[in-house]
Every structure is written in C-alpha cells, then in structure tokens.
C-alpha positions as CSV (number, residue, x, y, z in Angstrom):
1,X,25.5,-12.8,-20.4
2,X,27.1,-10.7,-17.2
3,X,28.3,-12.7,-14.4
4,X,25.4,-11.4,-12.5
5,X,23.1,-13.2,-14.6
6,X,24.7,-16.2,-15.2
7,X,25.2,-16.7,-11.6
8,X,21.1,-16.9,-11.4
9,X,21.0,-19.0,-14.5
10,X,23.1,-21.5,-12.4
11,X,20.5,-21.5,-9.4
12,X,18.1,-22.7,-12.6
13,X,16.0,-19.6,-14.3
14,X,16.0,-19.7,-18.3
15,X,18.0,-16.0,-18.9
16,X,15.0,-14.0,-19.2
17,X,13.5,-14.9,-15.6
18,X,17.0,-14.6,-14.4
19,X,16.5,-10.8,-15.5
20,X,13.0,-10.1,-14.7
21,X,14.3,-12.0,-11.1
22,X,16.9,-9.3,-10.7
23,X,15.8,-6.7,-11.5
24,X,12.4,-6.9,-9.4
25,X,14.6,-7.9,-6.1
26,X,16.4,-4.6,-7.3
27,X,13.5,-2.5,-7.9
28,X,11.9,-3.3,-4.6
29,X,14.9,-3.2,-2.3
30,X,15.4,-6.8,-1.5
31,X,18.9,-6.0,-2.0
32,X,19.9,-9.0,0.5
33,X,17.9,-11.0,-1.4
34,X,19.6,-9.7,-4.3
35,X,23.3,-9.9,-3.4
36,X,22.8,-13.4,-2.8
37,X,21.2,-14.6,-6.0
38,X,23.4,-12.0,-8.6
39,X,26.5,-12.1,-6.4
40,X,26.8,-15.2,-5.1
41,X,26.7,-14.4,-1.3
42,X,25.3,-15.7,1.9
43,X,21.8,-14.0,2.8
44,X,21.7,-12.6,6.4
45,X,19.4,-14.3,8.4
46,X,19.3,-12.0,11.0
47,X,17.5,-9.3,8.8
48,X,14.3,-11.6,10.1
49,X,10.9,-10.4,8.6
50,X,9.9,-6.8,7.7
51,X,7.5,-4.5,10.0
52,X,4.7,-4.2,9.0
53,X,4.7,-0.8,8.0
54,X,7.8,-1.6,6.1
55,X,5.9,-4.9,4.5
56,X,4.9,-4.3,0.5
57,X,2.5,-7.3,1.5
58,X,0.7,-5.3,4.2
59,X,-2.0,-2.4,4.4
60,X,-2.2,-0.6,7.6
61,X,-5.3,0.8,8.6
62,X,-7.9,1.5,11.0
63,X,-10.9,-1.1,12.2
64,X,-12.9,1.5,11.6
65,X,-11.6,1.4,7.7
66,X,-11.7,-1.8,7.7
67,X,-15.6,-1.9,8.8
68,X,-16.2,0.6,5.9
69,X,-14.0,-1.9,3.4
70,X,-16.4,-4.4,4.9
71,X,-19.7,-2.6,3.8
72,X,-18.6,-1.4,0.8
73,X,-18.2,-5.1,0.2
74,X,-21.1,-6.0,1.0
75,X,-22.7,-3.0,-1.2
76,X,-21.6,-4.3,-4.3
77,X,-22.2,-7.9,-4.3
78,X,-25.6,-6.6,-3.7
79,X,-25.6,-4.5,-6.4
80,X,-24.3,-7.3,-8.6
81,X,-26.8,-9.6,-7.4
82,X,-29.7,-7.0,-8.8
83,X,-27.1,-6.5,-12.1
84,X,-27.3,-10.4,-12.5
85,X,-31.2,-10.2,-12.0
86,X,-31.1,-7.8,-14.7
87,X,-29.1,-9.7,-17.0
88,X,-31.3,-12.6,-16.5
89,X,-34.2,-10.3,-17.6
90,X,-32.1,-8.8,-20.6
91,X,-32.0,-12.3,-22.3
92,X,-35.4,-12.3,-21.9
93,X,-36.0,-10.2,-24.8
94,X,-34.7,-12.5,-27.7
95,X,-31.9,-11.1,-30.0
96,X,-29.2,-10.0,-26.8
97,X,-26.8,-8.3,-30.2
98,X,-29.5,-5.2,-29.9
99,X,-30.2,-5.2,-26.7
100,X,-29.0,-1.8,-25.0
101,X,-30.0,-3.1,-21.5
102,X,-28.2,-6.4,-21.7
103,X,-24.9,-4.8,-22.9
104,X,-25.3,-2.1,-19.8
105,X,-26.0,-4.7,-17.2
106,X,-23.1,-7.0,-18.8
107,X,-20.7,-3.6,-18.1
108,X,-22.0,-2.9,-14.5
109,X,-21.2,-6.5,-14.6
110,X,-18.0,-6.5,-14.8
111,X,-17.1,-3.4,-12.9
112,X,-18.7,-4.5,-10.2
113,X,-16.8,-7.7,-10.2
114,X,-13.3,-6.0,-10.3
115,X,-14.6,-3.9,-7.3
116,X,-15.3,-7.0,-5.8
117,X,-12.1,-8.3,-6.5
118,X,-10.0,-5.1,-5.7
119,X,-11.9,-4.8,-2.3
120,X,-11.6,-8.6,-0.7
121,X,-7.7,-8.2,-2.2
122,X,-7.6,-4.8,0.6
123,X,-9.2,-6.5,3.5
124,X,-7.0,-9.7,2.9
125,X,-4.1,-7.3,3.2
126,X,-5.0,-5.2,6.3
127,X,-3.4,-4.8,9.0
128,X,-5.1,-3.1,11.8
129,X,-2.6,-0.3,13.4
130,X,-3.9,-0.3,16.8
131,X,-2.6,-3.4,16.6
132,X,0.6,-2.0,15.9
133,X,3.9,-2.4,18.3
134,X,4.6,1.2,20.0
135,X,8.0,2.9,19.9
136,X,8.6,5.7,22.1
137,X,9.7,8.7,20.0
138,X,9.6,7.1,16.6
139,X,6.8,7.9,13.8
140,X,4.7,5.1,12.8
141,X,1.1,4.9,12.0
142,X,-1.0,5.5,15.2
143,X,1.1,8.8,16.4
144,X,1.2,12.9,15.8
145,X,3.7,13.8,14.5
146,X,4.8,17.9,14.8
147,X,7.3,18.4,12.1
148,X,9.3,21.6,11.5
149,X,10.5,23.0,7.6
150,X,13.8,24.3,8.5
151,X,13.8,26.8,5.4
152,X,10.2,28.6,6.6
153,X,10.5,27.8,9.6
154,X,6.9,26.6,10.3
155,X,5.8,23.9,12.5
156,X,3.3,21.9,11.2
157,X,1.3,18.9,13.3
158,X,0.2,15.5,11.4
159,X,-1.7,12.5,12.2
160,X,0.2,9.5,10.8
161,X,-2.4,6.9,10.1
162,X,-3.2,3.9,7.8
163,X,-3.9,3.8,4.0
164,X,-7.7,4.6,3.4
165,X,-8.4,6.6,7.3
166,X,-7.9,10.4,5.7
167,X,-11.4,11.0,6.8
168,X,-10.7,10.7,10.6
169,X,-9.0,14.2,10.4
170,X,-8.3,17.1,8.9
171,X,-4.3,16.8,9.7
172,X,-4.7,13.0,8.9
173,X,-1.5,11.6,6.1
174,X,-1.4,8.2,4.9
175,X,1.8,6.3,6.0
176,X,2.0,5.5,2.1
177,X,1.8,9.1,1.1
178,X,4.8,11.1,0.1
179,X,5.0,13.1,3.1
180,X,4.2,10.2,5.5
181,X,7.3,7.7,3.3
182,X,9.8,10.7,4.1
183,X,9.3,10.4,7.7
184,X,8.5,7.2,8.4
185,X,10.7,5.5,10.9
186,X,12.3,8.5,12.0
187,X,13.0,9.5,15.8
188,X,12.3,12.2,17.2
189,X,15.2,14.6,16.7
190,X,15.5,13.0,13.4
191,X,15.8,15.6,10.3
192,X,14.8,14.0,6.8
193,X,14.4,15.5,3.3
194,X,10.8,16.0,1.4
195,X,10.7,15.8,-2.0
196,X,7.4,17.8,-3.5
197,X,8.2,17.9,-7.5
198,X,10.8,20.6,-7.8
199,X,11.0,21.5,-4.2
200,X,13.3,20.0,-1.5
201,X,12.4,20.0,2.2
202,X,14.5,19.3,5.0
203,X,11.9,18.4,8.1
204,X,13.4,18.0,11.8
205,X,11.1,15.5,13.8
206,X,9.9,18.0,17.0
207,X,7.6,16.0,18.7
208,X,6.1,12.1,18.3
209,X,3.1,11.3,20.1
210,X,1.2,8.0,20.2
211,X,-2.4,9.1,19.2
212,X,-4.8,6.2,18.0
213,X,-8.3,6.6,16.3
C-alpha cells in the first residue's frame, strides 16, 4: 500500500474507498482537499467556497431557461399522467404478456420518469446568472466577450451565457462549452489557449462587456 493511501486508511476508509477517495479528489481538482487526505497536510481555509461558475454543484443559466425547464416539467408529468391512464386501460384487457399497448405505455413510462427525474435534478441545480456578481473586465456568464485568434488574426464576438440559453443568440456559447472553459475567468488582456481536436488556438481577450439576457 503507498504512503498516500495508507495515510487515508488511517483517517478510516477500507483500501478500496481510500482509492476511489483519491483518486476522485484528484480527478476533479480538489487538490487541497487532496493534499491534505494523501499527504497529510493542513487544508487552507482561506480557499473559502468556489464561484459559482467554478461550482461542479452549480448550473448557470438564464430565468428565462429556467421558465422553459419549468414547462418542460410540467409537459411531462402530464404526459405521464395520460401514460399512466393508459396503463390502467392496458390491464384492462386480461393477459398484459401480449399486450403491445401495455408494454408501450410501460416504456413511455419509464422515459418519461427519467425525464422527470433529469429535469427537477437541473432546476435544483440552477443558478440564475443575472444573479451573478459582476467583475469589470473579466469573462463570466452574462458578458460579450470579443476574442482575437492570433494565428488568423480574426476577431470574433461571443455571448457568454448559462448552460441550456444557446437559443437567445446566434453568437451565444455555454460557459460549459469548450470554447467558453478556455476563457473563462480571464481578464481582459488575458491570452489563453483553445484546444479544438488537433488544432491549438491561442485567443487574446480584446474586449469584455457585461451584456445580460
């Protein structure tokens, strides 16, 4: 067992949670949380809680997505409440091991159910960006952001928003997508690299304006 390990082992995890421990604090960048339990060290208090946008717990996004998350909600459990009419008429007609229409309803069923599930789980995440502390000059959900690529030398203009609010605008990028990861956080000024499979970007930051929905 390495040391690593077996210093976790001593904090009380069985071997195999001591690994599955580390490496998740590892694999999601908790590496203060990390240091302490594998190395032994102190944790630094003063790192306080993450931002929001920085916050694997957290969904940005508009109200306005968040009113459609609310709809779409309400869309299926209505649709399952006809599904489970349906089901209820299915048994109706006796032997349910041949019955084509209680097998379909019993699949809608169940999707439905995960949609359900999958939707309340996005709502109880969200966080609304106009909501959102402002930073001069820095790009965070909520702002336009003009970007330059250094090796064409084109300017480009996006709209940094929340998860799910692509259809507000054409120039609209998800905070979660590639392009908005690579430059989120960074100051105007800034110049940060954009991986795009085999092709490596450097973007300088040109301009940061606060521009909400």
């Amino acid at each position: 067992m390495s040391e690593r390990i077996s210093n976790i082992v001593q904090r009380g995890l069985d071997e195999a949670d001591a690994r599955r421990v580390a490496a998740l604090l590892e694999r999601t960048g908790q590496s203060a949380l990390h240091s302490v339990l594998v190395g032994g060290g102190d944790a630094d208090e003063s790192e306080g809680p993450l931002p929001p946008e920085r916050d694997p717990d957290v969904t940005i996004m508009a109200r306005a997505t968040f009113g459609k998350l609310q709809e779409r909600l309400q869309a299926y459990r209505d649709q399952l409440a006809t599904v489970l009419d349906d089901l209820e008429k299915a048994r109706q007609f006796g032997d349910l091991s041949e019955n084509s229409e209680y097998e379909t309803a019993r699949e809608q069923r169940a999707m439905l159910m995960a949609s359900i599930e999958a939707t309340t789980r996005d709502m109880e995440r969200a966080r609304f960006l106009e909501d959102l502390e402002h930073r001069d000059g820095v790009a965070l959900p909520g702002c336009e952001v003009t970007l330059r690529d250094t090796l064409l030398d084109e300017e480009r203009t996006i709209w940094l928003l929340g998860e799910g609010d692509s259809y507000l605008a054409d120039h609209a990028v998800s905070y979660l997508a590639p392009l908005g990861q690579a430059i989120l956080g960074a100051k105007q000024g800034d110049r940060v690299t954009f991986d795009l499979g085999e092709t490596t970007s450097t973007l300088e930051i040109l301009r940061v304006e606060r521009r909400l929905p």
